[in-house]
N, C-alpha and C positions, 0 to 999 in steps of 0.2 A: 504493500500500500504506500509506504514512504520510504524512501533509497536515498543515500548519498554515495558517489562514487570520488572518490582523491579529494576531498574536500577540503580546500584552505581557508582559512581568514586571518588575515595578519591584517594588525593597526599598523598604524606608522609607518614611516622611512629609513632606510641606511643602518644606521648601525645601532637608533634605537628602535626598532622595528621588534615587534612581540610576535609569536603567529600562536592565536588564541585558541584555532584549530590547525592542527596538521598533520591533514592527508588521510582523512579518515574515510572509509569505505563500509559503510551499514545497511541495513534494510530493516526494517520492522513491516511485520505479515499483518496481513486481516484479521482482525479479531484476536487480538493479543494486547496484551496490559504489558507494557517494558517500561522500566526506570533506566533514568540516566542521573547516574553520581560519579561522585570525584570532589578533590579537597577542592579548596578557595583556590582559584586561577586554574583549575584545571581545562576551563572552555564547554563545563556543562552548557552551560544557559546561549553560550555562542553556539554552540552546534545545534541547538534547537531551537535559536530565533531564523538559524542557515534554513532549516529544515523545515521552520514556518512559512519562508518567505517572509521574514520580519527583519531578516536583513541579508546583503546579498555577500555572498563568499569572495573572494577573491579569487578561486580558482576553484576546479571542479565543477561537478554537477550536480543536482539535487530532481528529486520526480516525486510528483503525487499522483495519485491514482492511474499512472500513466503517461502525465503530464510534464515534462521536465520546464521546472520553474524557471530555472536560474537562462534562460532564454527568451522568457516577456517581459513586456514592457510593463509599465508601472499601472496602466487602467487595467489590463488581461493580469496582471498580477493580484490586484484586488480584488476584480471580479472569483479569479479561480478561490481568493482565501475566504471569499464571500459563500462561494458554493461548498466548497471541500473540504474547511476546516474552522474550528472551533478551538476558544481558547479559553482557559481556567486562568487567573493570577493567582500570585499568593494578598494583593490587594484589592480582590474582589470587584472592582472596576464598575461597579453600578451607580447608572445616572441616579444622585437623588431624587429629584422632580417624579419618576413613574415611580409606578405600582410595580411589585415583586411581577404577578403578572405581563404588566407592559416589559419590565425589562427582560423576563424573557425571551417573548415575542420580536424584539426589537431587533436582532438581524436581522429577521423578515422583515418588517415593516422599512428599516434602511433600504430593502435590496426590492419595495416594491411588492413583496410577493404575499399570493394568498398563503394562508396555512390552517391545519387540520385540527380542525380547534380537540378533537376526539383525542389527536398525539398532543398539543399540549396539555388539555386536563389529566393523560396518563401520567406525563413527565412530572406535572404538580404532583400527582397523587405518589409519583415514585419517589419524589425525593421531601414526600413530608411535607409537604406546605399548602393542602387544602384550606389551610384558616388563616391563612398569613399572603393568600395570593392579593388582597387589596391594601397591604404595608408598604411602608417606601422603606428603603432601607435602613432609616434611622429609626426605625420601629422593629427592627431586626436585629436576632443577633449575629457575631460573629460567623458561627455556623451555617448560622440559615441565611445568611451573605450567600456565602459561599454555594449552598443548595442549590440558590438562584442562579450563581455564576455558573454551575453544573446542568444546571434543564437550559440555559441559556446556550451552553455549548451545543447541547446534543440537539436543540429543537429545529434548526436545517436537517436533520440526518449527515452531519458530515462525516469524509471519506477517514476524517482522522480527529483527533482532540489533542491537543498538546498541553499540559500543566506544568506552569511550572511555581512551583514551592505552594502548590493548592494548601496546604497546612501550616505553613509557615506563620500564618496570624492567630493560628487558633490553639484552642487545648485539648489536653489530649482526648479527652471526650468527642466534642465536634470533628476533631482528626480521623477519630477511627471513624469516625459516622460517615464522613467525605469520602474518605478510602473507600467502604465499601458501598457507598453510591460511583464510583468511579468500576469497582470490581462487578458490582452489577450490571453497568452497563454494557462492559464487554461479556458479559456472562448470558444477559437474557437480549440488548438488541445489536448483538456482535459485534459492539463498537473497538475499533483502533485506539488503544491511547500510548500517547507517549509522555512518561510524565520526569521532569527533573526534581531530584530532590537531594537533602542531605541527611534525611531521617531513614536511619537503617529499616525500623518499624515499618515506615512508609513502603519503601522499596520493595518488603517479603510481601507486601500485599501482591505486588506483580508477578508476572510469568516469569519474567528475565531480569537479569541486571546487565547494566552495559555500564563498565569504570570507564572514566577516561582522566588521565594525568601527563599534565605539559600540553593538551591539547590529542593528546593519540588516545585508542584505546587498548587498553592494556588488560581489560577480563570482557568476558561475553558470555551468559550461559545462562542457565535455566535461576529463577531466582530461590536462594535457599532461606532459611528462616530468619529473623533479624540477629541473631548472634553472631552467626553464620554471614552476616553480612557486613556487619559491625569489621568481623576479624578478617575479611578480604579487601576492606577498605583500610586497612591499616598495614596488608601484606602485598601489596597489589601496588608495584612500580617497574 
């Protein structure tokens, strides 16, 4: 579903020149939950703004559903992110002014489009917020931010979801709740996710872990328990 082939991104020039990813070569399949961790300055969050089309590599290539991004232009590049993909913060990104409701809704209504009011009321009733869909955000908690941030990703049906640090604001209650609205989603509407984190817990929720350190990556494999993940990230260069 989403591939990167030699993938660079270096800031700067000459001799202070960083390359925050390099040369990285991945795929994440359909219907699969993967984390991506790695310490501070590893090039998590840069390999998956690459991979968003949130920002563009300096070299290599990148595909979404088929699609190789890193070859449109800036309107075909928002339209595909409009169609094909969906994003979590760890800062929850909701317009005050609407309703939990409205801001789910609101890619569509940005991009124009009808939608199924039948798939929004499910995504409400999935992620817990039947009594909270007329709150604006500041009438919400932390959590249920977030829940919003979560029906908001999935309600295009996009080709992929990317998170990055979805837990990072919350505690650890609301966390595990988010996670397994995330692990649901791939579980019952076969959703793509790719999500960055640095919470070992986080990550064992996924299928896979992917390290990466100095910008490479350095493990790749099925994801094992949070101990177990804990101690790969501290043996893992």
């Amino acid at each position: 579903m989403v591939s990167a082939n030699d993938l660079h991104r270096r800031f700067g020039e000459g001799a202070a020149a960083v390359e925050a990813v390099a040369g990285v070569t991945v795929q994440f399949s359909s219907g699969q939950f993967s984390a991506i961790m790695g310490p501070s300055g590893s090039g998590k969050s840069t390999l998956m703004h690459c991979l968003a089309g949130l920002d563009k590599p300096t070299s290599g290539s990148v595909e979404i559903d088929g699609v190789e991004i890193t070859k449109l232009d800036d309107n075909h590049l928002t339209d595909l992110r409009r169609e094909k993909v969906g994003f979590i913060f760890q800062a929850f990104n909701l317009l005050p002014v609407l309703t939990a409701a409205e801001n789910i809704v609101l890619p569509l209504t940005i991009a124009g489009r009808d939608f199924d009011q039948e798939w929004v009321d499910h995504l409400i009733r999935t992620v817990g917020l039947e009594d909270r869909r007329t709150h604006r955000p500041s009438e919400l908690s932390g959590g249920q931010q977030q829940r919003v941030a979560i029906a908001r990703a999935l309600v295009t049906r996009p080709a992929v979801v990317f998170a990055d640090e979805p837990t990072g604001n919350l505690d650890s209650r609301s966390s595990a709740e988010v996670l397994q609205l995330l692990r649901d989603a791939v579980d019952q509407f076969d959703q793509t996710v790719v999500m960055v984190t640095h919470d070992s817990a986080a990550a064992s929720t996924g299928d896979r872990v992917v390290v990466l350190r100095d910008g490479r990556i350095v493990h790749d494999a099925a994801a094992p328990d949070a101990q177990d993940v804990h101690e790969l990230l501290k043996t893992s260069g």
